[in-house]
C-alpha positions as CSV (number, residue, x, y, z in Angstrom):
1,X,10.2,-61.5,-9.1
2,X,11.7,-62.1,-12.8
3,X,15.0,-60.1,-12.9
4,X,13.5,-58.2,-16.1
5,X,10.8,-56.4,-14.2
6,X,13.3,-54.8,-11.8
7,X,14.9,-53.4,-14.6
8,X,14.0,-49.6,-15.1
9,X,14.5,-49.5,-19.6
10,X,12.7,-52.6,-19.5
11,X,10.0,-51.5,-17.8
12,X,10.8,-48.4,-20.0
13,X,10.8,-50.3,-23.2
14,X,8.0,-52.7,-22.1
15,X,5.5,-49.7,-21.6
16,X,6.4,-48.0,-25.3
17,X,5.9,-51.4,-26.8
18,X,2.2,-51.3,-26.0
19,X,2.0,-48.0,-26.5
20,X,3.3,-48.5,-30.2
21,X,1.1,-51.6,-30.5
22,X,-2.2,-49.2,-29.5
23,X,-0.8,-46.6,-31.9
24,X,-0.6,-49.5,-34.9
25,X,-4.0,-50.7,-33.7
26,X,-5.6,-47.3,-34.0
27,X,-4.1,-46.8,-38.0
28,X,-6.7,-49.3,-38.5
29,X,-10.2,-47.3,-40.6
30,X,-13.1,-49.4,-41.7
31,X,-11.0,-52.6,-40.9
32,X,-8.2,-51.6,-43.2
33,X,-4.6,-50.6,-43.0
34,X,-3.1,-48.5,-45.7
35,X,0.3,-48.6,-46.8
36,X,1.7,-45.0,-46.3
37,X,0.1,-45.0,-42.8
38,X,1.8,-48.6,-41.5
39,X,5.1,-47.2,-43.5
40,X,4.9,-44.0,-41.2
41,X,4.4,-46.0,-38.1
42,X,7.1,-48.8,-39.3
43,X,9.5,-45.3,-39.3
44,X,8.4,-43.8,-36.2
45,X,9.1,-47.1,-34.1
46,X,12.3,-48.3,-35.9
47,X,14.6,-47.3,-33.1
48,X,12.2,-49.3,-30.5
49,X,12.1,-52.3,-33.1
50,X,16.1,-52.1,-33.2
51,X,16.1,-52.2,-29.6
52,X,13.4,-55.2,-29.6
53,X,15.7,-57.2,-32.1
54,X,18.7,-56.6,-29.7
55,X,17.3,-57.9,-26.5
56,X,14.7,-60.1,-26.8
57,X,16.5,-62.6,-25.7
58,X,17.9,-61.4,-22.9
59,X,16.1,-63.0,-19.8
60,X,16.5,-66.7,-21.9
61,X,16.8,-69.2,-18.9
62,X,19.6,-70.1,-22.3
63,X,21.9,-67.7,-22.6
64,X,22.1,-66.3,-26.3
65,X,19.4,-69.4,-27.2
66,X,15.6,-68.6,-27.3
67,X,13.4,-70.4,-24.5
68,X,9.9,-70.2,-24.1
69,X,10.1,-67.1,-21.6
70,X,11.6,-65.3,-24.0
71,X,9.5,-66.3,-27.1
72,X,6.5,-64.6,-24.9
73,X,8.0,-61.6,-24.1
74,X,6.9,-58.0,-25.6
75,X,9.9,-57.6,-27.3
76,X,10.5,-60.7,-29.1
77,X,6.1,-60.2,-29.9
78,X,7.1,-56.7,-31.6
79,X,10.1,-57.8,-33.2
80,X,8.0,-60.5,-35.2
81,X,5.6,-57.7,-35.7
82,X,7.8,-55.1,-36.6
83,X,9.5,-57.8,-39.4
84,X,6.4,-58.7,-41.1
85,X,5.5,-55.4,-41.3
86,X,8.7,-54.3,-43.1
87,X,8.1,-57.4,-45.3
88,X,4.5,-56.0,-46.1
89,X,6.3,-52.2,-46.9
90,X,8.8,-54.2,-48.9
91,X,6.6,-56.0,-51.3
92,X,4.7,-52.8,-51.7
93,X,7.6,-51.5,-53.2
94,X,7.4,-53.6,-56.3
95,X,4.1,-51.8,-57.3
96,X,5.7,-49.0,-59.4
97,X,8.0,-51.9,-60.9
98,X,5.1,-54.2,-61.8
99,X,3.4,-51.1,-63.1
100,X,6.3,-50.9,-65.8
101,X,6.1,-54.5,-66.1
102,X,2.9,-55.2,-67.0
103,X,2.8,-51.9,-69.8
104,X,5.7,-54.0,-71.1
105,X,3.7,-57.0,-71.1
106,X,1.3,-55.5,-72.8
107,X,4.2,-54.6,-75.6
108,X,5.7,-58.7,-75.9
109,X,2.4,-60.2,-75.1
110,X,2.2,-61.7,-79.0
111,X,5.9,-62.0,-79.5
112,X,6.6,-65.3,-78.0
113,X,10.6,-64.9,-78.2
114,X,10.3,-61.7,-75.9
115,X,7.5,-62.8,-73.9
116,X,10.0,-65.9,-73.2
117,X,12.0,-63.4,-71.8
118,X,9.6,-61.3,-70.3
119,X,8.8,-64.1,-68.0
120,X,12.3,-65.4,-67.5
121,X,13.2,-61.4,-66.2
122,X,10.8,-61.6,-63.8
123,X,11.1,-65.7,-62.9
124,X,12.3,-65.0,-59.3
125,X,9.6,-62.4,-58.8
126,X,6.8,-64.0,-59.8
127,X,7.5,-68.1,-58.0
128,X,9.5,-66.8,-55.2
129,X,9.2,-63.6,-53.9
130,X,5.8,-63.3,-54.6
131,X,4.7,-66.9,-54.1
132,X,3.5,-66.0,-50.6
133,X,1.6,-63.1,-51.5
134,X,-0.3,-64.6,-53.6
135,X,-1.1,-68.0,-52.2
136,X,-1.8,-66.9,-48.6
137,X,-2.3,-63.1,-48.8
138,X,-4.4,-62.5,-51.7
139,X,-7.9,-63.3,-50.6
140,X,-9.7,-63.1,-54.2
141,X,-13.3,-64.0,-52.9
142,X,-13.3,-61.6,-49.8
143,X,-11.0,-58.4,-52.1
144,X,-8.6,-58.0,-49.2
145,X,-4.8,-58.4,-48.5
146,X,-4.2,-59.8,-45.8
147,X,-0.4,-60.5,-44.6
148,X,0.2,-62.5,-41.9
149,X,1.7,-60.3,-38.8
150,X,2.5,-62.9,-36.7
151,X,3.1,-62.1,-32.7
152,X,0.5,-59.2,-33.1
153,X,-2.6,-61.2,-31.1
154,X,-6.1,-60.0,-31.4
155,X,-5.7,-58.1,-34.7
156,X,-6.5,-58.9,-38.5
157,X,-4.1,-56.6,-40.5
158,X,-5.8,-56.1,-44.2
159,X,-5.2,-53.8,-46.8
160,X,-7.4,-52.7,-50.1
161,X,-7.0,-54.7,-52.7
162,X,-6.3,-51.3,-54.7
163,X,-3.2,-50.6,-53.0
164,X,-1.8,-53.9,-54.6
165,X,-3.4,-53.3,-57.6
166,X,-0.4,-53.5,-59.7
167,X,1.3,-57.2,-57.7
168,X,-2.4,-58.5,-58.0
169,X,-2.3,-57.6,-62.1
170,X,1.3,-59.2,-62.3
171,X,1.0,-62.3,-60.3
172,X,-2.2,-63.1,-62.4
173,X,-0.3,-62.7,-65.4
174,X,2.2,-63.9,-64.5
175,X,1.3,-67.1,-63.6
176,X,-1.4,-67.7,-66.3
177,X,1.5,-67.2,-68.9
178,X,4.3,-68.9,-66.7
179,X,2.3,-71.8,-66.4
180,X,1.6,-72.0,-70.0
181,X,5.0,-72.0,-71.1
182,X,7.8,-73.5,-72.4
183,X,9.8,-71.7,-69.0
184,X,8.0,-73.5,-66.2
185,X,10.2,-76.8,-66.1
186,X,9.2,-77.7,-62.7
C-alpha cells in the first residue's frame, strides 16, 4: 500500500478534491461557465489549491523532483486546474480596461500619430498576453471561449462569448490595426 493512502489529511485532502471538482463540474448551465460563478468557486477552494500547490509532490519516488506518480495524483490534477482557472479570472480582468480602450480607440482612430501610440500602449497586451486567448481560446465559428483547463479530464470548460465581449472587440482591433502598421516590426 502506497505510503500516501495511510495518511489520514491525504485521504482528507484527496476526498475534498473531488468534492471541489463535482462542485466546479455542477457551475456548468447549458454547457457554459460564467465568470463570477468559477471566480466564487476559484475563492471558496483557494486554501485547498494552496495546499495542492504545496504537496503535490510529496510521494515523488524523487524527492522534491516530479515523477510520473506524482504528475497523476489529485493534487498535482487540481493544482493545474486551479492555475488555469485563475489564468481564465485574470484575463477577465482586462474587460473593464479594454472597455476604456477601445472608447479611446474610437477617439485616435483617424489620428495616425496617437493611434501609433494607442497601439504601442497596449503592444504587450495585445501579442503577448492576449496572444493565447485569441489564437486557441476564441472559437469565432462555434461563439464560445474556451480556455484550456488542463488536468481537469472529462470536461469542456466554455464561457459566452458576451462575457469577453470587450477582449474579443480589442484583440480584433487590435490586430487588424497592429498588423497594418508602421509598429509591427516583426
Amino acid at each position: 500500500m502506497p505510503e500516501s493512502s495511510k495518511d489520514p489529511m491525504k485521504v482528507i485532502s484527496r476526498r475534498e478534491i473531488k468534492d471541489a471538482l463535482l462542485e466546479l463540474g455542477n457551475l456548468e448551465k447549458d454547457g457554459f461557465y460564467s465568470i463570477p460563478k468559477i471566480t466564487w468557486w476559484f475563492l471558496t477552494f483557494e486554501d485547498l489549491a494552496q495546499y495542492c500547490r504545496e504537496n503535490w509532490r510529496n510521494d515523488s519516488c524523487f524527492g522534491d523532483l516530479p515523477c510520473s506518480c506524482v504528475l497523476n495524483s489529485p493534487e498535482y490534477r487540481f493544482k493545474h486546474v486551479c492555475d488555469s482557472l485563475m489564468e481564465v479570472i485574470e484575463l477577465h480582468e482586462y474587460e473593464s480596461y479594454f472597455e476604456k480602450e477601445l472608447a479611446q480607440l474610437e477617439i485616435v482612430r483617424d489620428d495616425y500619430p496617437a493611434l501609433i501610440q494607442w497601439l504601442k500602449k497596449n503592444e504587450k497586451l495585445g501579442k503577448d498576453t492576449f496572444l493565447l486567448f485569441w489564437i486557441d481560446w476564441w472559437d469565432e465559428d462555434n461563439r464560445f471561449i474556451n480556455p484550456q483547463a488542463s488536468g481537469w479530464e472529462g470536461h469542456n470548460l466554455k464561457f459566452r462569448p458576451e462575457e469577453w465581449k470587450n477582449s474579443i472587440q480589442f484583440c480584433e482591433a487590435f490586430n487588424e490595426l497592429y498588423l497594418s502598421s508602421d509598429v509591427c516590426t516583426d
